[in-house]
py3Dmol code that shows the C-alpha trace and the ligand (Angstrom):
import py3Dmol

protein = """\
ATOM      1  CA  UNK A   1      22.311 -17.403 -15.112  1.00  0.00           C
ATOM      2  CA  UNK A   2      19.239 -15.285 -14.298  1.00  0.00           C
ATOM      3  CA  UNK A   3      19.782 -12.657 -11.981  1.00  0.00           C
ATOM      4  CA  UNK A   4      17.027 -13.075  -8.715  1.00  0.00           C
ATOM      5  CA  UNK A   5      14.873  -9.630  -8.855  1.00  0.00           C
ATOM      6  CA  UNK A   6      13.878  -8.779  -5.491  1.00  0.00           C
ATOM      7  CA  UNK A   7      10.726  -6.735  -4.141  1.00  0.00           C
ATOM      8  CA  UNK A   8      10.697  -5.083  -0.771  1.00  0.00           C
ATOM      9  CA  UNK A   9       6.613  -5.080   0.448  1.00  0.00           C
ATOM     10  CA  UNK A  10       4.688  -4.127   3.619  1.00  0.00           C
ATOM     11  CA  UNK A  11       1.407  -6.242   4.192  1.00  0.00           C
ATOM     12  CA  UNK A  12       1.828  -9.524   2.532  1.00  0.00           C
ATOM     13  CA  UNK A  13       0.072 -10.935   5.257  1.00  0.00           C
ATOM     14  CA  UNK A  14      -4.085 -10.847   4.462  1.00  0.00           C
ATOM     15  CA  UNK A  15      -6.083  -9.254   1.925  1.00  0.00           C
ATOM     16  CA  UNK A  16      -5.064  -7.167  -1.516  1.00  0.00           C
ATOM     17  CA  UNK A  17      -1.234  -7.728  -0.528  1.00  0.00           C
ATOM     18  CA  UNK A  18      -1.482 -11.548   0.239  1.00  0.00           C
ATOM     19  CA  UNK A  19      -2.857 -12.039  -3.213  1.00  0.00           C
ATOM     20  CA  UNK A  20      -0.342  -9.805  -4.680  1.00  0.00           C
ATOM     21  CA  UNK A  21       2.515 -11.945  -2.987  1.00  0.00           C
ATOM     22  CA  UNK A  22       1.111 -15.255  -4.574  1.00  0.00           C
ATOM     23  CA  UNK A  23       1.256 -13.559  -7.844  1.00  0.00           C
ATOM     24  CA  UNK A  24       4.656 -12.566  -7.007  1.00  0.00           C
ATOM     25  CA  UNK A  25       5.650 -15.681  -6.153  1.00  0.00           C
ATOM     26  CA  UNK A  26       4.835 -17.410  -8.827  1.00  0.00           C
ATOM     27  CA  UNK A  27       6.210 -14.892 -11.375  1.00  0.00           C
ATOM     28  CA  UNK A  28       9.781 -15.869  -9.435  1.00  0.00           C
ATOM     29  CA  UNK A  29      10.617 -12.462  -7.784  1.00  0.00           C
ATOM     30  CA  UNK A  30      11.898 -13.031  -4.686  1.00  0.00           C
ATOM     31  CA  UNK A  31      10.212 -11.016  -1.642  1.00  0.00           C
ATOM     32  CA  UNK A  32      11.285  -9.089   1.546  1.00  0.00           C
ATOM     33  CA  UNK A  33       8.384  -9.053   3.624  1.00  0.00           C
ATOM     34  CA  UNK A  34       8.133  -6.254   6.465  1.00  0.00           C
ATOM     35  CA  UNK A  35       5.473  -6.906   9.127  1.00  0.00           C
ATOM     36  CA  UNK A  36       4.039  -8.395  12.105  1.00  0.00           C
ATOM     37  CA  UNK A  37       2.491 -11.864  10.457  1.00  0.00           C
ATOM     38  CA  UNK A  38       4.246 -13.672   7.553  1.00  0.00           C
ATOM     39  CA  UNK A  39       2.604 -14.313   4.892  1.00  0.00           C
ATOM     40  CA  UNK A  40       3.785 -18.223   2.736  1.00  0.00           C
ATOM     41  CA  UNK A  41       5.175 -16.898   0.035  1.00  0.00           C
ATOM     42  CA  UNK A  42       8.370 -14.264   1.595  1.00  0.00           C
ATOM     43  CA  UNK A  43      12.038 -15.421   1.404  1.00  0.00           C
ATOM     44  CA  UNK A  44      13.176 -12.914   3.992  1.00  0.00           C
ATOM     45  CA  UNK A  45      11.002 -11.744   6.564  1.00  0.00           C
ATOM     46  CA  UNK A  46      11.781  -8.920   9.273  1.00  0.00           C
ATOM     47  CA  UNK A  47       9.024  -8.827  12.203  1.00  0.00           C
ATOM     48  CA  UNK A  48       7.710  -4.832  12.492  1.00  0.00           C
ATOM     49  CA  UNK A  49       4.770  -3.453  13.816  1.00  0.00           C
ATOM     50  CA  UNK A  50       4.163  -0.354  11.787  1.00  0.00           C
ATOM     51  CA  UNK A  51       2.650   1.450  14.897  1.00  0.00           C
ATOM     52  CA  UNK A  52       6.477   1.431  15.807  1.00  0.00           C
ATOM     53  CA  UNK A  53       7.918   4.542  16.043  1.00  0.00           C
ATOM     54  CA  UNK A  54      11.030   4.876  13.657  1.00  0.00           C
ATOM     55  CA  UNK A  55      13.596   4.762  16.835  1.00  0.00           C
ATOM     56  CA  UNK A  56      12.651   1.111  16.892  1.00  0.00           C
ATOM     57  CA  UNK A  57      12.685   0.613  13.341  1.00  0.00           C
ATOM     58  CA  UNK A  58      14.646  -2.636  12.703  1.00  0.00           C
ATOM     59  CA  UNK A  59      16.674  -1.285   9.899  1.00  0.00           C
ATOM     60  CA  UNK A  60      20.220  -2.576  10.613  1.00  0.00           C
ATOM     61  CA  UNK A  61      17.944  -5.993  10.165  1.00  0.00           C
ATOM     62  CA  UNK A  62      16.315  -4.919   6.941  1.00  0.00           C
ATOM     63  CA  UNK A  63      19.663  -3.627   5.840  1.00  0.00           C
ATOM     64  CA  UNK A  64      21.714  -6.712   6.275  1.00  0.00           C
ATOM     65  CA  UNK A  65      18.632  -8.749   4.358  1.00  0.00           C
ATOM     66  CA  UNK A  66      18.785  -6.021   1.357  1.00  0.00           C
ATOM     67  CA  UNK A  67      22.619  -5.654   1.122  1.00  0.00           C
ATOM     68  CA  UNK A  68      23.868  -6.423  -2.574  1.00  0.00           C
ATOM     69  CA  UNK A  69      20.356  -7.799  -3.385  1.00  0.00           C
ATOM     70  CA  UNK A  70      18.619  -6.627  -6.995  1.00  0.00           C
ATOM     71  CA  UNK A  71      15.650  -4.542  -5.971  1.00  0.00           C
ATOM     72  CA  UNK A  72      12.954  -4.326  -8.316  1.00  0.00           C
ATOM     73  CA  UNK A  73      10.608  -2.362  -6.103  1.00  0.00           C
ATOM     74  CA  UNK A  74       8.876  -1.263  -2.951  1.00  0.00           C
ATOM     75  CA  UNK A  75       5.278  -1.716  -2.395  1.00  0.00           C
ATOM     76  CA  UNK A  76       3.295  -0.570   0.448  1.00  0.00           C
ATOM     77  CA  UNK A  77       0.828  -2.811   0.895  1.00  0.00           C
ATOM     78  CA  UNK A  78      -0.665  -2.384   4.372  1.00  0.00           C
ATOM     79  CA  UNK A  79      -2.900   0.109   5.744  1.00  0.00           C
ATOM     80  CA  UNK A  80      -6.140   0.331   8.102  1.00  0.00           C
ATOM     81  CA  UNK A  81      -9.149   2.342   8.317  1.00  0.00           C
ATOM     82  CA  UNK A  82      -9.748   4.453  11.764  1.00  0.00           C
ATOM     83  CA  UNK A  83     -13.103   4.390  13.954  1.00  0.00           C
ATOM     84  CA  UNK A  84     -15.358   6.005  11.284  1.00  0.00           C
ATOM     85  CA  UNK A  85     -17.355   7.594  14.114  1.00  0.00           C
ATOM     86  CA  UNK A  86     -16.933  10.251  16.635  1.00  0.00           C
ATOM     87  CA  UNK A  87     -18.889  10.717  19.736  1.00  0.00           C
ATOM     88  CA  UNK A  88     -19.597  14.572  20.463  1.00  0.00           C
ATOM     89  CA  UNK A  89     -20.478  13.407  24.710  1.00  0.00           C
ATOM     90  CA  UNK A  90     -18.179  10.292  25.439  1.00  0.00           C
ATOM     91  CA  UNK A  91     -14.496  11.655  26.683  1.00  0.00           C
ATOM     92  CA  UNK A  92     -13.467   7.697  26.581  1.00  0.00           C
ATOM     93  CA  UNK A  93     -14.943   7.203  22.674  1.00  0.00           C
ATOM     94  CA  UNK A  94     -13.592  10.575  21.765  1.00  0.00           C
ATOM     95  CA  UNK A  95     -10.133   9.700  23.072  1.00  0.00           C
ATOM     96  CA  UNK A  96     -10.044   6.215  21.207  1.00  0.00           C
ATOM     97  CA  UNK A  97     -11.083   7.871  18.085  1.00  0.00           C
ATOM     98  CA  UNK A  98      -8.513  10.584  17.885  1.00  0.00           C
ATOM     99  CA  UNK A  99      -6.193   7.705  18.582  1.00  0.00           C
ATOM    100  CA  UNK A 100      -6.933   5.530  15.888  1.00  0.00           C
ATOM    101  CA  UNK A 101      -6.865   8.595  13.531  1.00  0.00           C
ATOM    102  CA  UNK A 102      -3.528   8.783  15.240  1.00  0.00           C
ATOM    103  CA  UNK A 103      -2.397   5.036  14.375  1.00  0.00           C
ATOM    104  CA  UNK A 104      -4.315   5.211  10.949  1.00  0.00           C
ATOM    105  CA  UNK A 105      -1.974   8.296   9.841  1.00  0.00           C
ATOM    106  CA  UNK A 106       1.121   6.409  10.856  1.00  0.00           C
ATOM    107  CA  UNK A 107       0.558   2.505   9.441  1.00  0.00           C
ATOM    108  CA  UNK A 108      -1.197   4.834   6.027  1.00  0.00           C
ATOM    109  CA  UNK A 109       1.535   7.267   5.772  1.00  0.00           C
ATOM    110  CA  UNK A 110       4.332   7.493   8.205  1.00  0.00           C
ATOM    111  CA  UNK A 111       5.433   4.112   8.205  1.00  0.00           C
ATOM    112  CA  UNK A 112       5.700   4.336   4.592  1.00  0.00           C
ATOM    113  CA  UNK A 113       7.447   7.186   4.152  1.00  0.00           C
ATOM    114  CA  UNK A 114      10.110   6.476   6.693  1.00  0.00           C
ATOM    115  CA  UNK A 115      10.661   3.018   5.006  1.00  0.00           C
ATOM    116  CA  UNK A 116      11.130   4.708   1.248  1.00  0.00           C
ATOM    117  CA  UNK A 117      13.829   6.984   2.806  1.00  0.00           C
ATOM    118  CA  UNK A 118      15.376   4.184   4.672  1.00  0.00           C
ATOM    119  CA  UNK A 119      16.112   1.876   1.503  1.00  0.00           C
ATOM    120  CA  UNK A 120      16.224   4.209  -1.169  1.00  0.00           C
ATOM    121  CA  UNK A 121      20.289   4.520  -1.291  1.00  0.00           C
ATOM    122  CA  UNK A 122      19.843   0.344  -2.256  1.00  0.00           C
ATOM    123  CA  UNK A 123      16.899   0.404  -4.402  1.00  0.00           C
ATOM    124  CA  UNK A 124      19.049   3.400  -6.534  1.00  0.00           C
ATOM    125  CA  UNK A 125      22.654   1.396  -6.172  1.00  0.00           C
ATOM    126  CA  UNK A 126      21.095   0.061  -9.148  1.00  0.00           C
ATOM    127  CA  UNK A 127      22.450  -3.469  -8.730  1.00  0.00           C
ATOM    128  CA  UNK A 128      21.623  -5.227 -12.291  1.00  0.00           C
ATOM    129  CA  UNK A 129      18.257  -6.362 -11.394  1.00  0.00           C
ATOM    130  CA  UNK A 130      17.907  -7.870 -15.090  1.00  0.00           C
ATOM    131  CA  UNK A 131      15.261  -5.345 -15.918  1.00  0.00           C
ATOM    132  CA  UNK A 132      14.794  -2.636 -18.677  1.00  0.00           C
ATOM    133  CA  UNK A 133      12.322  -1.269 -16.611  1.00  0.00           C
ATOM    134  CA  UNK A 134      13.348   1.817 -13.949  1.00  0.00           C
ATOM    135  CA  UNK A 135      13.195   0.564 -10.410  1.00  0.00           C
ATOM    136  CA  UNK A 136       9.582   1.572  -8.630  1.00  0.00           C
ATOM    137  CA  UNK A 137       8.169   2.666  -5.308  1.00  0.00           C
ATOM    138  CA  UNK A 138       4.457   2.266  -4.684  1.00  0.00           C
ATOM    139  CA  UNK A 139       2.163   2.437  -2.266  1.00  0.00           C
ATOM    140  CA  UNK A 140      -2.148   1.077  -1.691  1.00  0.00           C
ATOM    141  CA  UNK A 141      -3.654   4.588  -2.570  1.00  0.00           C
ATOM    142  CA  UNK A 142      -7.210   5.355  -2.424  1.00  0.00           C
ATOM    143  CA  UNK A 143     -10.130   7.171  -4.614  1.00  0.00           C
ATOM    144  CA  UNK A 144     -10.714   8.533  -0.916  1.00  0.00           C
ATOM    145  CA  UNK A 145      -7.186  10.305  -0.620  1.00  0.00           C
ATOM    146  CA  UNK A 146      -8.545  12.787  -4.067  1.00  0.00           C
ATOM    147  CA  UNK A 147     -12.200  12.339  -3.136  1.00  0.00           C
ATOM    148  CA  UNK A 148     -13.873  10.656  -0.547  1.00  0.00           C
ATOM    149  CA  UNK A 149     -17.343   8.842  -0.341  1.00  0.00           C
ATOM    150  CA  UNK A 150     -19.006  10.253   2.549  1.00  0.00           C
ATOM    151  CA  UNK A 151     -17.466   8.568   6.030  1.00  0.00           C
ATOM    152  CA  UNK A 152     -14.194   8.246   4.938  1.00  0.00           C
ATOM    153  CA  UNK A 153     -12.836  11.254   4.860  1.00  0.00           C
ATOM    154  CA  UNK A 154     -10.686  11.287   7.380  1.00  0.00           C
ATOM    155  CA  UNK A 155      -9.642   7.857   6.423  1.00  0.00           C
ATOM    156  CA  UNK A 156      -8.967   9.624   3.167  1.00  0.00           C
ATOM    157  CA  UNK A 157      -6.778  12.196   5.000  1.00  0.00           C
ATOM    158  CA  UNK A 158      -4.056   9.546   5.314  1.00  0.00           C
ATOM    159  CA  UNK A 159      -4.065   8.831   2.094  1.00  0.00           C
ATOM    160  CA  UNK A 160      -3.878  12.084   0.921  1.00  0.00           C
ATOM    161  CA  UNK A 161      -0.685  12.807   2.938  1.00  0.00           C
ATOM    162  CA  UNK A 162       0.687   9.511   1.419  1.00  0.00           C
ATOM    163  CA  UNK A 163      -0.161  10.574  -2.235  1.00  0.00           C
ATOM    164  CA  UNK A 164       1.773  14.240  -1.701  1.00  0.00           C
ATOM    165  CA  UNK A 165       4.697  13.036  -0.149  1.00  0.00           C
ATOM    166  CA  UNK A 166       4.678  10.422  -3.785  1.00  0.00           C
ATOM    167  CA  UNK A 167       4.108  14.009  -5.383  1.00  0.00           C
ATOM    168  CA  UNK A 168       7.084  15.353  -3.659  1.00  0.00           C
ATOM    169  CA  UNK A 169       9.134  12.229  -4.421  1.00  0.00           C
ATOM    170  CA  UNK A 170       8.160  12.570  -8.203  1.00  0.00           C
ATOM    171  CA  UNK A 171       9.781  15.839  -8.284  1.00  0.00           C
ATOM    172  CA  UNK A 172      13.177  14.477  -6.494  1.00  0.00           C
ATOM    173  CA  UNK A 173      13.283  11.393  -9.027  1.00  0.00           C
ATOM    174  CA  UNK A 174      12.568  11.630 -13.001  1.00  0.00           C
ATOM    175  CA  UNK A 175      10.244   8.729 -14.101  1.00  0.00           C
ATOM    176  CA  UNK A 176      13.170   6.454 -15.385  1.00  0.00           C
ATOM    177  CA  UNK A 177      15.304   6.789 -12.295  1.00  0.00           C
ATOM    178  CA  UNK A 178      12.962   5.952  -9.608  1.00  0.00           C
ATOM    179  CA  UNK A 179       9.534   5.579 -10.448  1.00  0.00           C
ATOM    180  CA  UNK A 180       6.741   6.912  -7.824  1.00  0.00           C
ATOM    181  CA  UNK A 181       3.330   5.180  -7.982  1.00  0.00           C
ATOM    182  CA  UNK A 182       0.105   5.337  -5.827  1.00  0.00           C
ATOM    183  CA  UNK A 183      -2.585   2.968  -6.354  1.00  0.00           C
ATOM    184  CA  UNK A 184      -6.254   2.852  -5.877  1.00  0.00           C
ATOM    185  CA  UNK A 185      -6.762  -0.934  -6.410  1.00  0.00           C
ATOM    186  CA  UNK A 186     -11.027  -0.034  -6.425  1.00  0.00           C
ATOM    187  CA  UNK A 187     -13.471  -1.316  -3.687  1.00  0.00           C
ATOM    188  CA  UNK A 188     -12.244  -4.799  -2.497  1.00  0.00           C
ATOM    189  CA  UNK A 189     -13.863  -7.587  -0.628  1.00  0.00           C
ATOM    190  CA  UNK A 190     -10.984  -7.748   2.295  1.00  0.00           C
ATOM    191  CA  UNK A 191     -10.981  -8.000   6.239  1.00  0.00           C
ATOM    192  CA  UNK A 192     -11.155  -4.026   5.634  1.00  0.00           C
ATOM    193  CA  UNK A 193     -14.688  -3.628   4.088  1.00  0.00           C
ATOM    194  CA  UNK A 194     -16.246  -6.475   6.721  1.00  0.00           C
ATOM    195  CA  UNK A 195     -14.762  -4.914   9.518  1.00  0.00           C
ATOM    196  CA  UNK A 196     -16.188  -1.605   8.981  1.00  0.00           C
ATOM    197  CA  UNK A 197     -19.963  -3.424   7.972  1.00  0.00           C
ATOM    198  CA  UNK A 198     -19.274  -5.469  11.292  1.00  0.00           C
ATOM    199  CA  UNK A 199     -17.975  -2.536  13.479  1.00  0.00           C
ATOM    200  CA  UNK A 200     -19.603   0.628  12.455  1.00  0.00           C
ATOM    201  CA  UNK A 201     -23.512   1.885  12.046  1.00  0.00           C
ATOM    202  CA  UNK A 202     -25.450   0.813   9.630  1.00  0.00           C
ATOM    203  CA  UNK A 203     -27.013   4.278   8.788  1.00  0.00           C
ATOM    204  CA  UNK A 204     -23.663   5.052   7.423  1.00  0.00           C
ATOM    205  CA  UNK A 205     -23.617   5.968   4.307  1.00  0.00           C
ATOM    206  CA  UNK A 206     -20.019   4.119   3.493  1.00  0.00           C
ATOM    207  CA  UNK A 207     -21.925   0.920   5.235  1.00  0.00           C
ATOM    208  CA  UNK A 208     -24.609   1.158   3.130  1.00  0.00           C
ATOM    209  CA  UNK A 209     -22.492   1.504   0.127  1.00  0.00           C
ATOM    210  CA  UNK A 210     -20.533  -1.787   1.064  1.00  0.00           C
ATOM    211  CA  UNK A 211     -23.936  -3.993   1.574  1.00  0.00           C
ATOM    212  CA  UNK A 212     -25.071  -2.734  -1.956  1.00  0.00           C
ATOM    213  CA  UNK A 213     -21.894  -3.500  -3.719  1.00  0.00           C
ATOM    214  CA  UNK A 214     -21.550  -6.412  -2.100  1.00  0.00           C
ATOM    215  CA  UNK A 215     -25.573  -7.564  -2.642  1.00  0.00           C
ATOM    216  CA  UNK A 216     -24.998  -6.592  -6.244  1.00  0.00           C
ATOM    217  CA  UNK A 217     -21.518  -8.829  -6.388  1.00  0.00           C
ATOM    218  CA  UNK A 218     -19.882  -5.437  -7.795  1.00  0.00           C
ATOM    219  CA  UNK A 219     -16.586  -5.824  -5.716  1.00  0.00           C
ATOM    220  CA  UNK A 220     -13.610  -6.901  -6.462  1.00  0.00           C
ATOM    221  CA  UNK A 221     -12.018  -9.669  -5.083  1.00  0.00           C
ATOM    222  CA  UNK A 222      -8.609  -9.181  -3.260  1.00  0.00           C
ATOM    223  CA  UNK A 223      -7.405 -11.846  -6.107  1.00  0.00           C
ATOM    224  CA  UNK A 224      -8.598  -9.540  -8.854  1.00  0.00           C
ATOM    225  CA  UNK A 225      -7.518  -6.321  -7.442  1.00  0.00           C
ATOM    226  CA  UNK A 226      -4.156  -8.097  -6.724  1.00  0.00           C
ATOM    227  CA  UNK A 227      -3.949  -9.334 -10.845  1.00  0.00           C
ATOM    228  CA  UNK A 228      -4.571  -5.395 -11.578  1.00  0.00           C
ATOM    229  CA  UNK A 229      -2.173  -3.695  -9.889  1.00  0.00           C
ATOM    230  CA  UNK A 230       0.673  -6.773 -10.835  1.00  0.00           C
ATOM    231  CA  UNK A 231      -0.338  -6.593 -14.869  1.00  0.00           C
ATOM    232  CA  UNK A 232      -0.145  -2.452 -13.877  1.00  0.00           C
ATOM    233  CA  UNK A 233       3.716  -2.913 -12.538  1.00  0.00           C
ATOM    234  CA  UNK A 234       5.280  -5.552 -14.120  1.00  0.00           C
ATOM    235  CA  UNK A 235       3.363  -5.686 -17.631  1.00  0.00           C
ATOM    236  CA  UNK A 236       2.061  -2.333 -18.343  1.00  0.00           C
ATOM    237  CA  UNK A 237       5.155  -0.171 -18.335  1.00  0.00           C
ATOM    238  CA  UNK A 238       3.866   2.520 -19.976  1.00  0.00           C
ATOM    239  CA  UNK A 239       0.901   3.291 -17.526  1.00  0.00           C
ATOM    240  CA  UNK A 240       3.337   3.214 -15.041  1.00  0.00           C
ATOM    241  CA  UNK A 241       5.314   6.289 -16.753  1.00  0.00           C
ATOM    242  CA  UNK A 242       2.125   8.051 -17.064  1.00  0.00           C
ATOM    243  CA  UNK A 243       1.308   7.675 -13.342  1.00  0.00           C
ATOM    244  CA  UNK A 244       4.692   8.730 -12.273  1.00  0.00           C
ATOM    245  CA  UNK A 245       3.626  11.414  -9.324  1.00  0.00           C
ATOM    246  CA  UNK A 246      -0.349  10.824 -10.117  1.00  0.00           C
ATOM    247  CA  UNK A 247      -3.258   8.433  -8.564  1.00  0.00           C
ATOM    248  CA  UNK A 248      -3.815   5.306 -10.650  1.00  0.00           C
ATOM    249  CA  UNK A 249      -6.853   3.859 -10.763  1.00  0.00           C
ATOM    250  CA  UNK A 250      -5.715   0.158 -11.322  1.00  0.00           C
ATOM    251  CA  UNK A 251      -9.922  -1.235 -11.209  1.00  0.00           C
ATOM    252  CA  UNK A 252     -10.373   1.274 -14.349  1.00  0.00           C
ATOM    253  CA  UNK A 253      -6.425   1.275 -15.657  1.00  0.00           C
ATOM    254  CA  UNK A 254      -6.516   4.861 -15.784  1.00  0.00           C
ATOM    255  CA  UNK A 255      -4.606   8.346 -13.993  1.00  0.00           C
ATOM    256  CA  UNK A 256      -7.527   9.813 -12.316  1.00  0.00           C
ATOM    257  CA  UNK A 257      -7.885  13.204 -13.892  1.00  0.00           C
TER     258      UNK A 257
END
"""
ligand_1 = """\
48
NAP
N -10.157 -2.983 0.512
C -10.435 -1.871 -0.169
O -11.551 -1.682 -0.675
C -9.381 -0.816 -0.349
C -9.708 0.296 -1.156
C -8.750 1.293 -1.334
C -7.504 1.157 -0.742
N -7.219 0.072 0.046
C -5.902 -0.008 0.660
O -5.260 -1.214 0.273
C -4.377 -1.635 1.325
C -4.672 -3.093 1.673
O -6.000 -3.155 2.144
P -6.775 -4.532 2.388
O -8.175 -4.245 2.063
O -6.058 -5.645 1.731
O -6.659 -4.621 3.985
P -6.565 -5.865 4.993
O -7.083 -7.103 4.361
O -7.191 -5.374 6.243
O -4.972 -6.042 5.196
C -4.249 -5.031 5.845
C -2.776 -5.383 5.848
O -2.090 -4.335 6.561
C -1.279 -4.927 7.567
N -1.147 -4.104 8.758
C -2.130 -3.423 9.398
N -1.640 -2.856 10.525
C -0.326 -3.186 10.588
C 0.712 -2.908 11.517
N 0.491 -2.178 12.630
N 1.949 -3.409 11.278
C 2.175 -4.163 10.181
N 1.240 -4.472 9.261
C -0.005 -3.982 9.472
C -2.035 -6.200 7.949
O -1.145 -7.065 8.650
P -1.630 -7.933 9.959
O -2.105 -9.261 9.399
O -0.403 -8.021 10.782
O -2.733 -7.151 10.616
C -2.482 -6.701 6.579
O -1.443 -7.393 5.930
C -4.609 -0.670 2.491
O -3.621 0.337 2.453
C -5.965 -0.062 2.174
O -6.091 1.210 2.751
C -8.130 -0.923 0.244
"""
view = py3Dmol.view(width=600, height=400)
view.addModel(protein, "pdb")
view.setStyle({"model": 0}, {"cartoon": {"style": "trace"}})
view.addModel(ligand_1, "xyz")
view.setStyle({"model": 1}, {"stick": {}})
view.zoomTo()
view.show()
């Protein structure tokens, strides 16, 4: 009898993750979906607002759902982009801005983090999960986190904090015992590109960047981006041992150098 391989995931519910899920889904890997919405395609879903602080942090829930299971993975799917904008004369606009750096740096980062600590002791029990492959923990990088097009850098300060503390984990876990992946998963057609074209100036540069793409049909589709970063886990094992610790680029299947 084959043994069900589980994956642990944040942010099934819309965009790059949904797709992922599907694909998921229909490669048989059962799912553990952590969030506020569900998505169609989790077995086992625990309700948690990322914004949470970790006091409220429903692990005893997560723990009971994850006890004795084979866990393939993590994945860190979810993620938002803070006001793009500050105003240098509005106290109100200021104060809303710092706050969604705030809330940016916790959903991007934080929450994360504090999840990987939380379940690592079951993703390394190493319960047979049926795999030759070492057990993984990934999170939705970005080309802004190493470099970032104009406007996002601050959005690209949350996922630089991310993509060190996957450094730091590197260097606590060898490549075959736990392996540590961020992903850029390239420019993506999701709620997150229209919301900033809907909600933020179009003299920004980054706004301007998103019409052209977009005008020139150069982004990817969540479905796409979501076929790229599964073929990059689950098919392409030896890009993953060469990421181990480093930014992948899953649009351009390469370690950014
Ligand atoms: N799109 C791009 O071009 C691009 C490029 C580079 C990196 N990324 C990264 O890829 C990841 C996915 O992006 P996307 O474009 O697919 O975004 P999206 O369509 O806006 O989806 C965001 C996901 O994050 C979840 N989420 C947000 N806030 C949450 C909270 N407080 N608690 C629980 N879940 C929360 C959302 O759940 P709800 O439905 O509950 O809101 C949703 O599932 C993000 O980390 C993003 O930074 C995207």
């Amino acid at each position: 009898m084959s043994v069900e391989k589980w994956i642990i995931g944040t942010g099934f519910s819309r965009g790059i993750g949904y797709e992922l899920a599907k694909i998921l889904k229909d490669n048989n890997y059962k799912i553990v979906h952590m969030g506020r919405k569900r998505s169609e395609f989790e077995d086992v879903f625990v309700w948690w607002d990322l914004l949470n602080p970790i006091s409220d942090s429903p692990f005893p829930e997560l723990s009971k759902s994850i006890y004795g299971k084979a866990i393939v993975g993590f994945i860190h799917c979810a993620g938002v982009m803070p006001i793009l904008q500050v105003s240098e004369t509005n106290r109100m606009e200021k104060h809303l801005f710092w706050q969604s750096q705030a809330e940016a740096m916790r959903i991007n980062y934080f929450s994360c983090a504090e999840i990987i600590e939380d379940i690592l002791p079951f993703i390394m029990s190493h319960t047979d999960n049926g795999s030759q492959n070492p057990p993984f923990v990934a999170h939705l990088s970005s080309l802004s986190a190493v470099d970032p097009f104009p406007n996002l850098e601050l959005y690209g300060a949350t996922k630089s904090a991310c993509l060190l503390y996957f450094k730091w984990l590197s260097y606590r876990f060898a490549f075959d015992e736990l392996n540590c992946l961020s992903i850029h998963p390239g420019t993506v057609h999701t709620d997150m590109v229209s919301n900033v074209i809907s909600n933020e100036s179009s003299d920004l540069e980054v706004v301007k960047k998103y019409k052209e793409l977009i005008n020139n049909n150069e982004m990817l589709t969540p479905q796409a981006a979501a076929e790229n970063i599964y073929k990059f886990l689950f098919i392409d094992i030896k890009a993953r041992e060469s990421a181990h610790g480093k930014l992948y680029l899953s649009d351009k299947a390469t370690v950014y150098k």
